[in-house]
C-alpha positions in Angstrom: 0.0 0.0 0.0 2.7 2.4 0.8 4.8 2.0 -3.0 1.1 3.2 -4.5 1.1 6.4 -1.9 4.3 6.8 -3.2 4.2 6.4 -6.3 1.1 9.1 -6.3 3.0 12.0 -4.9 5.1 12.1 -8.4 1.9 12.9 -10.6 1.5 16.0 -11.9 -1.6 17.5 -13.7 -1.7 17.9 -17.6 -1.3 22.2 -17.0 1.4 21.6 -14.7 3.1 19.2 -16.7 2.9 21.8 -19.5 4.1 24.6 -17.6 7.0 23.3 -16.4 8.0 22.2 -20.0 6.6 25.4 -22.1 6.4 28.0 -19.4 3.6 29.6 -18.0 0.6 31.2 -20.0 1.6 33.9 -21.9 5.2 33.0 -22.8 6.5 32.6 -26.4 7.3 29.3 -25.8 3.8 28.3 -24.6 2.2 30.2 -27.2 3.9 28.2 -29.7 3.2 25.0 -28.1 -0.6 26.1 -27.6 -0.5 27.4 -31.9 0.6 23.9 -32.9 -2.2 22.0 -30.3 -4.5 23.8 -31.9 -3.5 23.0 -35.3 -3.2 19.5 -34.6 -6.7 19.2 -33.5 -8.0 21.1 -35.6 -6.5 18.7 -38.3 -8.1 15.5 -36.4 -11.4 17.2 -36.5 -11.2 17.7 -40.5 -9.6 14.0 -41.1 -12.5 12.6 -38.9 -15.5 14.6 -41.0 -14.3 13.6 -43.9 -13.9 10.0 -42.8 -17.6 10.2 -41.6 -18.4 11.6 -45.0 -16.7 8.6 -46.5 -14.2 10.9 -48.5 -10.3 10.4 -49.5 -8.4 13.6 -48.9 -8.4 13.5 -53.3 -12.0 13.3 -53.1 -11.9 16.4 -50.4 -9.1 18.4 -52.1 -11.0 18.1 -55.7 -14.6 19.8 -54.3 -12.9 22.3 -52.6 -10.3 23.1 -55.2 -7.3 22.3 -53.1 -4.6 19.4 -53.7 -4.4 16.2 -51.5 -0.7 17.3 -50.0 -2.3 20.5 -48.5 -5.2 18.3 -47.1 -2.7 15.9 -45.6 -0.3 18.7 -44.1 -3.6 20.2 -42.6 -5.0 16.7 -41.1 -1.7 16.3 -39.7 -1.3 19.8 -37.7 1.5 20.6 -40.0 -0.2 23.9 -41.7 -1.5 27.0 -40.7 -5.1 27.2 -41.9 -7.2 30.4 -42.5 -10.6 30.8 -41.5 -11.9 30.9 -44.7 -10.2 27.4 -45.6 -11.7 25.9 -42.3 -14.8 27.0 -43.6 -14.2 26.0 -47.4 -13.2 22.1 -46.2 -16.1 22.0 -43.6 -19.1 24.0 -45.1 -18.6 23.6 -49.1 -16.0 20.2 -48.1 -18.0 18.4 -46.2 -21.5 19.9 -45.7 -20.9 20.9 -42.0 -21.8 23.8 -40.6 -19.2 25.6 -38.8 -19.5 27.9 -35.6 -17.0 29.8 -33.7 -16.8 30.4 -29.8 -14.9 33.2 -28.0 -14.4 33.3 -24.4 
């Protein structure tokens, strides 16, 4: 019982974890981090629409007037995306319906 006590004093959560490798909120570091996280899911989101739309990326890139490598690099989290791609992919892409949240 005591190792398991133990063991739990180590464990750190997710934020502190990225703190102590990014830097706090606010810091270029973190920023950059938090840029590419964003990216990343952003990406996942895209890849699983169009897999639920039963689309290849070639399928995706041809109705939206885009090529399969920038679909890829964008599923990925490997390239920056403007708004009005986001919305080309989902809206005219896809046939989702995109909404944005500020808090």
């Amino acid at each position: 019982m005591r190792k398991k006590i133990e063991k739990t004093k180590n464990l750190t959560s997710f934020d502190e974890h990225l703190t102590k490798r990014y830097g706090k909120i606010g810091t270029k570091k973190r920023t950059e981090f938090e840029i590419k996280a964003k990216a990343f899911a952003i990406g996942e989101i895209i890849k699983e629409e169009r897999k639920l739309s039963h689309m290849t990326q070639e399928q995706l890139a041809e109705k939206t007037g885009t090529r399969k490598s920038f679909i890829s690099r964008i599923e990925k989290g490997h390239s920056d995306i403007q708004l009005s791609t986001l919305y080309r992919l989902l809206e005219i892409g896809l046939g989702k319906t995109v909404s944005l949240t500020i808090s």
